[in-house]
PAZAPA-4460 file (N, C-alpha, C; in steps of 0.05 Angstrom, whole numbers, plus 32768, in hexadecimal, padded with zeros to 4 digits):
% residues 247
    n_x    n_y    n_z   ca_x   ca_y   ca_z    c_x    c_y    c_z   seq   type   mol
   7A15   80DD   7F08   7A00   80D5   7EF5   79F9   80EC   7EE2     1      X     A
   79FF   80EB   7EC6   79F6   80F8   7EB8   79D6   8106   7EB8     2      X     A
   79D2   8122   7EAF   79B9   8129   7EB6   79B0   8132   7EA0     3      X     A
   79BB   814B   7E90   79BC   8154   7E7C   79D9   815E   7E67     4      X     A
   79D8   815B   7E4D   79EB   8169   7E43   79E3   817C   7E30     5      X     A
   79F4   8191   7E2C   79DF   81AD   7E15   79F8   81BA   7E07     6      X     A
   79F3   81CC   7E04   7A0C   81E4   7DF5   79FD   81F8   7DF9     7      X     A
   7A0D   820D   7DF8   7A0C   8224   7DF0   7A23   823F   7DE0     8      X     A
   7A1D   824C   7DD3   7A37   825E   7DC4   7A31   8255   7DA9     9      X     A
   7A1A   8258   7D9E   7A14   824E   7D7E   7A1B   825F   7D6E    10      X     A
   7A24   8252   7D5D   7A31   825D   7D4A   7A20   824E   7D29    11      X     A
   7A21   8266   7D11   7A13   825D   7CFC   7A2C   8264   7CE6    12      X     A
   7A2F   824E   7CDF   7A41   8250   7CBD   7A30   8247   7CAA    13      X     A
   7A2B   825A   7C97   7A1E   8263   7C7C   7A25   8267   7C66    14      X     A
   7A15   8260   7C50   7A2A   826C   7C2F   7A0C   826A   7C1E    15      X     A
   7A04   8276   7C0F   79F6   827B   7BFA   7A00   8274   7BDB    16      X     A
   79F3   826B   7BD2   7A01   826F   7BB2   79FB   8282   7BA7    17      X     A
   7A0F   8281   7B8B   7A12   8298   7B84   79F6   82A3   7B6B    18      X     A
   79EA   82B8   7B69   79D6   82C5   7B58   79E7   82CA   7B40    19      X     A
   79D6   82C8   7B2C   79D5   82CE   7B18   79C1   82D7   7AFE    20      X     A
   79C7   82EA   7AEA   79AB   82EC   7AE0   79B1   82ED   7AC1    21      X     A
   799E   82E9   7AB7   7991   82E0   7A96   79A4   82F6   7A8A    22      X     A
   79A4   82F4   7A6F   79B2   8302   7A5B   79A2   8317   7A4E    23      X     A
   79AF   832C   7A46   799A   8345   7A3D   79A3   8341   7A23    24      X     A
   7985   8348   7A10   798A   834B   79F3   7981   8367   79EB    25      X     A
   798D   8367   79D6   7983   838B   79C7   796D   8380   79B9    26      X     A
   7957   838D   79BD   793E   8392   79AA   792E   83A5   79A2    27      X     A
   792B   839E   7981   7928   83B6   7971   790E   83CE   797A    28      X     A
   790C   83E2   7976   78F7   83F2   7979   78D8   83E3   796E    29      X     A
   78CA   83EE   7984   78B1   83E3   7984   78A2   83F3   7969    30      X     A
   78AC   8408   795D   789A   841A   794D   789C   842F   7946    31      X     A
   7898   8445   793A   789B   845E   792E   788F   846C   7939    32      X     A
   788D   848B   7936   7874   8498   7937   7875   84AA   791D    33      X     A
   7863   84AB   790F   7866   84C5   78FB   7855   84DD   7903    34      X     A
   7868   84EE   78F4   7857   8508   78F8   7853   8514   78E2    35      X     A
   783C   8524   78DF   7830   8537   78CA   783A   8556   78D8    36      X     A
   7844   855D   78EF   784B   857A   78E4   7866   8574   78ED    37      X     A
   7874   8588   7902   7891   857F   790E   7891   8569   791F    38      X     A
   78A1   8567   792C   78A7   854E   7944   7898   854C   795C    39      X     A
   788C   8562   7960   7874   855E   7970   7850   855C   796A    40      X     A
   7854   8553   7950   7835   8554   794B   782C   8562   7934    41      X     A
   7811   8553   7927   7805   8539   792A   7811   851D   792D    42      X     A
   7810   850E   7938   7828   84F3   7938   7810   84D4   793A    43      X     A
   7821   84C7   7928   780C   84B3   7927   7823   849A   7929    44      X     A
   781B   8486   793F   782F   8471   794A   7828   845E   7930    45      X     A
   7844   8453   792D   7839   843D   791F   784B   841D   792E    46      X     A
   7841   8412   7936   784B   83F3   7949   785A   83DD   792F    47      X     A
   786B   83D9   7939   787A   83C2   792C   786B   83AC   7938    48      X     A
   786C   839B   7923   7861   8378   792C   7866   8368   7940    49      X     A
   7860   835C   7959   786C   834D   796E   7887   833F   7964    50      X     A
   7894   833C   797A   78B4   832E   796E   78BE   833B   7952    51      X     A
   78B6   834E   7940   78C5   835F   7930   78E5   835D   7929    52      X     A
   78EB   8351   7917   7910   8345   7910   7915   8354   7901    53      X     A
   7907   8368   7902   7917   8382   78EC   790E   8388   78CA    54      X     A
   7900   8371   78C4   78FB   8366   78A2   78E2   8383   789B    55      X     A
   78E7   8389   7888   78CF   839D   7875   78B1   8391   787F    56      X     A
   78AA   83AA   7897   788F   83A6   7894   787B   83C0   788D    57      X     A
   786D   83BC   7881   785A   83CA   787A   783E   83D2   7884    58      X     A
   7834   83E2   7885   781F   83F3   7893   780F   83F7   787F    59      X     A
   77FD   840D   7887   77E1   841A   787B   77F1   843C   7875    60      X     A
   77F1   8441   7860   7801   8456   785A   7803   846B   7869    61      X     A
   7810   847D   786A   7809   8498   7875   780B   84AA   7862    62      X     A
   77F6   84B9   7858   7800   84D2   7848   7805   84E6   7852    63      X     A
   7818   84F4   7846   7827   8511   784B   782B   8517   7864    64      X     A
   7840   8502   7868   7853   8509   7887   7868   8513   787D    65      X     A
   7872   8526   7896   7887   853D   789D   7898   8530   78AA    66      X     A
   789E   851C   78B2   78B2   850D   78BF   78A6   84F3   78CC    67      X     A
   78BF   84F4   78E2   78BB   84D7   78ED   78C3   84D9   7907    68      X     A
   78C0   84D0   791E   78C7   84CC   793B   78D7   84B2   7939    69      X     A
   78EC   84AD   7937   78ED   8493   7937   78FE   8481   7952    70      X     A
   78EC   8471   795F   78EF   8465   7977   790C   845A   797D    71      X     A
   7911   8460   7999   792E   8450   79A1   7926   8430   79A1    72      X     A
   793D   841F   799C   793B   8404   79A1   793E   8404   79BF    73      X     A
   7939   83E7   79CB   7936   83DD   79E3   7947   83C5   79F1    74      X     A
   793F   83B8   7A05   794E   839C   7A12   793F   8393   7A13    75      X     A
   7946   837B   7A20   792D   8367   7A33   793B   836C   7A4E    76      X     A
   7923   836B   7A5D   7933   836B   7A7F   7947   8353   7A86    77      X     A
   794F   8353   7A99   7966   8341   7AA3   795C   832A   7ABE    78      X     A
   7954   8320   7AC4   7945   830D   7ACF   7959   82FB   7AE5    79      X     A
   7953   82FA   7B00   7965   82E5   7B0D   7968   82C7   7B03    80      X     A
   7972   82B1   7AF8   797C   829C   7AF3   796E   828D   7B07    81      X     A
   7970   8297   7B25   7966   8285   7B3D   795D   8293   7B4B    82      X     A
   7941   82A2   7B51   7938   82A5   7B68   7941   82A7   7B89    83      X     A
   7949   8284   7B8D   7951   8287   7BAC   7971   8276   7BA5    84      X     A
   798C   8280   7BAC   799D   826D   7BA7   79A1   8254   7BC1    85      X     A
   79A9   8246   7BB8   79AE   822F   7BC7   79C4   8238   7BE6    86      X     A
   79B6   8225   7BF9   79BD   8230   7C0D   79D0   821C   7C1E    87      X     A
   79E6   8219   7C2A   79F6   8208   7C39   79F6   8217   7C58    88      X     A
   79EB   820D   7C66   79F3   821B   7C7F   79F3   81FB   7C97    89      X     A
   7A05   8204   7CA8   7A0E   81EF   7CBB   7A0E   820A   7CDF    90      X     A
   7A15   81F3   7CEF   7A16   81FD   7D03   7A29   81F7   7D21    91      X     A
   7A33   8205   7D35   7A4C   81F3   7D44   7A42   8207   7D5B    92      X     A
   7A4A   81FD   7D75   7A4F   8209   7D8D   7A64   8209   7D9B    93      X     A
   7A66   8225   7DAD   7A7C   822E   7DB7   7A86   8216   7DCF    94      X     A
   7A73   8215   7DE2   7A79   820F   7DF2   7A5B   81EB   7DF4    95      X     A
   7A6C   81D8   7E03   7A56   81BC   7E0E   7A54   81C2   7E2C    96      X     A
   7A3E   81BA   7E36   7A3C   81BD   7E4D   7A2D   819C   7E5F    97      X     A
   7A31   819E   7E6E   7A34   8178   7E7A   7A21   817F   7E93    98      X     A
   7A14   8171   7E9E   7A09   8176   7EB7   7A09   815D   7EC6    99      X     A
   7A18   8151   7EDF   7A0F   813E   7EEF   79FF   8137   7F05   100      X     A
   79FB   8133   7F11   79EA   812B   7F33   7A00   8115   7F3B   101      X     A
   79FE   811D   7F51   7A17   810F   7F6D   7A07   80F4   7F76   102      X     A
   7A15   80DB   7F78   7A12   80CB   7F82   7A10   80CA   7FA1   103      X     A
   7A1A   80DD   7FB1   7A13   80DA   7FCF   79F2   80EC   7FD5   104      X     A
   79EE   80E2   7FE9   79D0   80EA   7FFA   79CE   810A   8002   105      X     A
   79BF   8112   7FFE   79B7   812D   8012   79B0   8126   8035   106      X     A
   79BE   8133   803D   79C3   8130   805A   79B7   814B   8069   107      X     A
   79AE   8147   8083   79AB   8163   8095   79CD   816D   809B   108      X     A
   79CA   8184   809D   79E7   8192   80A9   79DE   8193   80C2   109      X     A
   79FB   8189   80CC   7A01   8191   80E8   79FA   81A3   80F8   110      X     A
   7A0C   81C0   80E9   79FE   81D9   80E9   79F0   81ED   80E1   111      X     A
   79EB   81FB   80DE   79D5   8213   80CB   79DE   821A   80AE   112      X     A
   79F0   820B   80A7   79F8   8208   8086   79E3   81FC   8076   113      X     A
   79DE   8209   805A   79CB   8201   8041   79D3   81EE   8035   114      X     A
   79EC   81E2   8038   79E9   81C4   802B   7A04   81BF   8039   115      X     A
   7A05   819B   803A   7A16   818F   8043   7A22   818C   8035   116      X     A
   7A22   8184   8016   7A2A   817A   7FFC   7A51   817F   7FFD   117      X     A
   7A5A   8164   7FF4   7A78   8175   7FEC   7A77   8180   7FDA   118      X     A
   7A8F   8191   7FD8   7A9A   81A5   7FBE   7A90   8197   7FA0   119      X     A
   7A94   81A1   7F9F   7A8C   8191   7F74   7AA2   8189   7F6E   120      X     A
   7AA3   8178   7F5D   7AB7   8165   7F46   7AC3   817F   7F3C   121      X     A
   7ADE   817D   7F42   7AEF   8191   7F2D   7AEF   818E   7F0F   122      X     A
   7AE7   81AB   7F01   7ADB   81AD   7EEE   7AC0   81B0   7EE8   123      X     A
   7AB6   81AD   7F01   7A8E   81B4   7F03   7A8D   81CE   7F1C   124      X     A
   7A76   81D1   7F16   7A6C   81E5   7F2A   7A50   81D7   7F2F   125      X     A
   7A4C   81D8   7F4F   7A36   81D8   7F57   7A1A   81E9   7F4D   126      X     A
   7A08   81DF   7F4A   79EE   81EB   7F3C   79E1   81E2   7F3A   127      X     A
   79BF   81F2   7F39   79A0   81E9   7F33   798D   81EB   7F16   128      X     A
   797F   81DF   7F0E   797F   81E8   7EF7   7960   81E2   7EF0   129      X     A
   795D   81F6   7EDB   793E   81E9   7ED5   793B   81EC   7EB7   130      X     A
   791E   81DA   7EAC   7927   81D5   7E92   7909   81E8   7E86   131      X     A
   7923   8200   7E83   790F   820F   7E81   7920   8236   7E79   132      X     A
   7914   8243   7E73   7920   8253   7E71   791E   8276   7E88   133      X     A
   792E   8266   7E9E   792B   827D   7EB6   7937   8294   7EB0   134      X     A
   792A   82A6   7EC0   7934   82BD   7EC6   793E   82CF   7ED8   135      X     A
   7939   82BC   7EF2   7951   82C8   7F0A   795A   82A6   7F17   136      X     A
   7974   82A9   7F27   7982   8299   7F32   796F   8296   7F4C   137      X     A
   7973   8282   7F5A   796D   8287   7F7D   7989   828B   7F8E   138      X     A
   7982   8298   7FA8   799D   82A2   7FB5   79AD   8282   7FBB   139      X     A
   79BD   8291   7FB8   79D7   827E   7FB8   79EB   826A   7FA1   140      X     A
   79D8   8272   7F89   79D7   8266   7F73   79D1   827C   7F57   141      X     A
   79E7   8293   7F59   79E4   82AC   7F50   79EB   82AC   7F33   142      X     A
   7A01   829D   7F25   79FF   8298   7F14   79F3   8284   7EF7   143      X     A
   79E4   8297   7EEA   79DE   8292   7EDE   79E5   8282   7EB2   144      X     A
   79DF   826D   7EB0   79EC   8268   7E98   79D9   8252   7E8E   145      X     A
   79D7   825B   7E6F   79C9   8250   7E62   79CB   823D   7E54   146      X     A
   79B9   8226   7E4B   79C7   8215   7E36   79B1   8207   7E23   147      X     A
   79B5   81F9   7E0D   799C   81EE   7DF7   799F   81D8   7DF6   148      X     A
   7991   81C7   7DF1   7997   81B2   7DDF   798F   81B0   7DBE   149      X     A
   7980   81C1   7DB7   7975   81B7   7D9E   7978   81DB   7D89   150      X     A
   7984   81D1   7D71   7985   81EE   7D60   796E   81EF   7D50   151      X     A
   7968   8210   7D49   7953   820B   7D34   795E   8224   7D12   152      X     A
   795C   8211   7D03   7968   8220   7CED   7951   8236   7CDD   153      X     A
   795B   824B   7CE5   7947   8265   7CD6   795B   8276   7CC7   154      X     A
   796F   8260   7CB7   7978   8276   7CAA   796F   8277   7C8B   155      X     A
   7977   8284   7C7C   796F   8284   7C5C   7980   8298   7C51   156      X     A
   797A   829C   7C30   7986   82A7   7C1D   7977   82BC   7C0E   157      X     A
   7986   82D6   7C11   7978   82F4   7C06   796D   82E3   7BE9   158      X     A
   795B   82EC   7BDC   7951   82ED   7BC3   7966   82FA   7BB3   159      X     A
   7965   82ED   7B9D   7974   82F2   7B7F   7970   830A   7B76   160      X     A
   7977   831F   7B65   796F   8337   7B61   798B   8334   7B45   161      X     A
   797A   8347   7B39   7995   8353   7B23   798C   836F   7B1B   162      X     A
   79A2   8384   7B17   79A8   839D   7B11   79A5   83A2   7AF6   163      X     A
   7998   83B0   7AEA   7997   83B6   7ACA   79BC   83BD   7AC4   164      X     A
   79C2   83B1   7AAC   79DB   83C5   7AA2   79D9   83E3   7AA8   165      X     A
   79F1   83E6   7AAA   79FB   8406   7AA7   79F0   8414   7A8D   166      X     A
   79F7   840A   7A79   79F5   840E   7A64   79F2   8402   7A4C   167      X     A
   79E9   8406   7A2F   79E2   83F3   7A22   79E8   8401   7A09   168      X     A
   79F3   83FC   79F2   79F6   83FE   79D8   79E8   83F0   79C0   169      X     A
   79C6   83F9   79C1   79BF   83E2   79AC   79B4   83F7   7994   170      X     A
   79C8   83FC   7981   79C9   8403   7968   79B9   8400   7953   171      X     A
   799C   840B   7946   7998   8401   7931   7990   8415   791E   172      X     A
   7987   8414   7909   7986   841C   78EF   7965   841F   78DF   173      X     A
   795F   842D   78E2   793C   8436   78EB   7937   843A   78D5   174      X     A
   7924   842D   78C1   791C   8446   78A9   7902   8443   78A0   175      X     A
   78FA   8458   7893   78E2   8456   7887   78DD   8455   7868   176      X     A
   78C8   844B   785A   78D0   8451   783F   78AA   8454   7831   177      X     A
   78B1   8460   781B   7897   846A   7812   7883   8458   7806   178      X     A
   7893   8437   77FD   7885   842C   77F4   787D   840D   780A   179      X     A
   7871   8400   7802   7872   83EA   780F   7881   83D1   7816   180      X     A
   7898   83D8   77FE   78B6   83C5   7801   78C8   83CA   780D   181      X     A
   78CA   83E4   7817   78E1   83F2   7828   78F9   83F6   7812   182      X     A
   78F4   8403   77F8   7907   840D   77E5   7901   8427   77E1   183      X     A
   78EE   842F   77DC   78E6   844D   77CE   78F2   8460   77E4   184      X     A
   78FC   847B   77E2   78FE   8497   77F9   7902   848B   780E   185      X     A
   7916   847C   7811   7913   8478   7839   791F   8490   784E   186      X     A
   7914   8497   7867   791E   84A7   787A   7920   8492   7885   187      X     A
   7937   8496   7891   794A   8489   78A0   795D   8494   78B4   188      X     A
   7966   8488   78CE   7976   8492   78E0   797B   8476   78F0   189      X     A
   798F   8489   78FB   7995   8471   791D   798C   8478   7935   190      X     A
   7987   8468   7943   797C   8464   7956   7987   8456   796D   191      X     A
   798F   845A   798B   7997   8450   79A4   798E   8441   79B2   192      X     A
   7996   8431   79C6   797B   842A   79ED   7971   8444   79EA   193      X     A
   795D   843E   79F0   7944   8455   79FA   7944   8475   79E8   194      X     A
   7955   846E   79D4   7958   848C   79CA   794E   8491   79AD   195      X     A
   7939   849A   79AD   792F   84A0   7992   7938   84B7   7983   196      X     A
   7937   84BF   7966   793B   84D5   795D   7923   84DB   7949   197      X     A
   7916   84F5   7948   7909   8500   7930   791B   8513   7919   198      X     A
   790B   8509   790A   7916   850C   78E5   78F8   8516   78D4   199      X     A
   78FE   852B   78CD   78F4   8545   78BB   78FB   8539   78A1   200      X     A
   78E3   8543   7892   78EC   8535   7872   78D1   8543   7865   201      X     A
   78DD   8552   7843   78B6   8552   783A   78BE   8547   7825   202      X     A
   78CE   852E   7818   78D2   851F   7805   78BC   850F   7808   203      X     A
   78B1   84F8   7815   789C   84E5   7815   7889   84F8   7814   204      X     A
   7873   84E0   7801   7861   84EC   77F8   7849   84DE   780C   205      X     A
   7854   84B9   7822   7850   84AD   782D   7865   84A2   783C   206      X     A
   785A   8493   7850   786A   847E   785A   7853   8465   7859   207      X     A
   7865   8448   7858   7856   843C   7855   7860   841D   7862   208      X     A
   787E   8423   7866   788E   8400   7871   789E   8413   7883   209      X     A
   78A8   83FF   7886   78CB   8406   789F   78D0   83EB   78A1   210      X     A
   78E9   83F8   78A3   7900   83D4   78AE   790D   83E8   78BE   211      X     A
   792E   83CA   78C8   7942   83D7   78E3   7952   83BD   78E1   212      X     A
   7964   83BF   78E5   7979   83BC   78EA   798B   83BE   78FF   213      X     A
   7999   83A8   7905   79A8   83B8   7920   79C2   83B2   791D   214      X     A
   79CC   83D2   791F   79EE   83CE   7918   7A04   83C5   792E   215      X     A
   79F3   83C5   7947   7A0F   83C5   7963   79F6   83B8   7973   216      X     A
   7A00   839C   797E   7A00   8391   799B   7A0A   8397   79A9   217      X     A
   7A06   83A7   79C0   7A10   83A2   79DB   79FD   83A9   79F1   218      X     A
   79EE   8399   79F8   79D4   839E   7A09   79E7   8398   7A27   219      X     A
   79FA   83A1   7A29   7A04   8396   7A46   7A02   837F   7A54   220      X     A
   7A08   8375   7A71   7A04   836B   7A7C   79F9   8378   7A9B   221      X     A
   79E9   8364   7AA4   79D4   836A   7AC4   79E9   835A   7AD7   222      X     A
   79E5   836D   7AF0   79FA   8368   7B03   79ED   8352   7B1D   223      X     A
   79F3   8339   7B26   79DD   8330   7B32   79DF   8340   7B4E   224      X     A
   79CF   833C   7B60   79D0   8341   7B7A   79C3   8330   7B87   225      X     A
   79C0   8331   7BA6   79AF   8325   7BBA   79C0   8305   7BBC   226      X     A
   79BC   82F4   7BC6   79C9   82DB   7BD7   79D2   82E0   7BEB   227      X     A
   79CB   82F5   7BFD   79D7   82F1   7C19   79CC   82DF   7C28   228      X     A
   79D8   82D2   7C3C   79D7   82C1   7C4F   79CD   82D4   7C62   229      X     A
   79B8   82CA   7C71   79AB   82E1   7C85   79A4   82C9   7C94   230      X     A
   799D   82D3   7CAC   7990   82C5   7CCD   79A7   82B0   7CD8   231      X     A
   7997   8296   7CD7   79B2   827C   7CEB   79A0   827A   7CF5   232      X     A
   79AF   825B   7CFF   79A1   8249   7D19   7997   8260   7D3B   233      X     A
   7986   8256   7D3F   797F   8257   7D5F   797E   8247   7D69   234      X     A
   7988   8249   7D87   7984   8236   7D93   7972   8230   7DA3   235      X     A
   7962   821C   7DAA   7947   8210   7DB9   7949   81FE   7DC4   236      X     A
   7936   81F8   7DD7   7935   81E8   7DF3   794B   81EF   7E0B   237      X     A
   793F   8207   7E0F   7955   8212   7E1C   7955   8204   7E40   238      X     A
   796C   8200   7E4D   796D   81FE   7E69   797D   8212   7E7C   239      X     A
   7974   8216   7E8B   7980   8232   7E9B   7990   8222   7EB3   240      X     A
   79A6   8227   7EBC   79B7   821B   7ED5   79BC   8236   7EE1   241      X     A
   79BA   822B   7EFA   79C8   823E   7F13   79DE   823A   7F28   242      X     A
   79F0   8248   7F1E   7A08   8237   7F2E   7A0A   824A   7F46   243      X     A
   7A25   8240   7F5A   7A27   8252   7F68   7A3E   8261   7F64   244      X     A
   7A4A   827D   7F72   7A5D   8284   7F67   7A75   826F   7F62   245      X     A
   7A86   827D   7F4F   7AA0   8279   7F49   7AA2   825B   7F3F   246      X     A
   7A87   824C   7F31   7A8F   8236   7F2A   7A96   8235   7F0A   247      X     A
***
């Protein structure tokens, strides 16, 4: 008569999808700084317009500047596409385990023997069991082995992550000019990612606009990371059997 059936030897097969992240753009410098003596001072910032496309804009003059600080251009960050990627995970066991009860009676022994019982069905071992999760055998019934019936899925997927580029090439063309159209005396230079240069000048009598330009795209690409497959099923409702040797 059937009593219980379970497994044990779990096993978790897993796969994550794959991360990916947003596209980086080159964007122009946020602003200038001018200066009234050398490159370190007096310096007065001047802010380019939100979203700024490079076109002649114009300010509140400056009289009798000595140069210009003029700002590196920038990126936008690189952003995961998906947060958590999609997750496939399944599950299998090593081994099934069967448990029956004997159709014949418990009987007194004859003699001072612990059970009368015949041998077990070849292919079984005799054993006690409780539904429950023990921790020692009783004598005579020394081995110990475990089994579940029910899995519980605790696995998931690392978070999305992306790596800034290595490197970035965003080129532009910086200038300043004395009047408010961006024609008169312009100082002018180039400019890198993150790399500004100052420019000495006692031609302007003012500054008063700036434009830019940008000669080279190449803001890189962000490297994604993270989708690992981490944890797996456990197994639960555990039952503990105690066999006797060598079954």
């Amino acid at each position: 008569m059937l009593v219980y059936e379970g497994h044990t030897g779990l096993q978790t097969h897993g796969v994550c999808g794959d991360c990916a992240c947003s596209d980086v753009e080159c964007l122009l410098p946020a602003g200038v700084t001018i200066t009234k003596g050398n490159c370190g001072g007096p310096l007065i910032d001047v802010y380019a317009p939100p979203n700024w496309d490079g076109s002649c804009w114009a300010f509140p003059p400056i009289q009798d500047p000595e140069g210009a600080v003029f700002w590196g251009s920038s990126r936008t960050e690189c952003h995961p596409l998906l947060l958590q990627p999609e997750k496939q995970a399944t599950y299998s066991w090593e081994t099934f385990a069967r448990a029956c009860s004997t159709s014949i009676g418990h009987k007194e022994c004859e003699d001072d023997t612990e059970s009368c019982l015949p041998p077990p069905t070849p292919g079984f071992a005799r054993c006690v069991f409780s539904a429950a999760k023990a921790n020692d055998c009783p004598a005579g019934y020394p081995e110990m082995r475990r089994f579940h019936e029910m899995v519980e899925d605790r696995s998931s997927c690392g978070p999305c992550r992306c790596l800034p580029p290595e490197s970035s090439a965003c080129h532009v063309f910086f200038g300043l000019s004395e009047d408010s159209e961006c024609t008169i005396r312009m100082l002018g230079t180039m400019v890198g990612y993150d790399l500004g240069v100052c420019q000495l000048t006692s031609v302007p009598l003012q500054f008063a606009s700036m434009r830019a330009e940008i000669r080279r795209l190449d803001p890189g690409s962000c490297t994604p990371q993270g989708g690992e497959f981490l944890g797996g099923f456990e197994p639960t409702q555990p039952t503990t059997f105690c066999c006797e040797p060598g079954g």
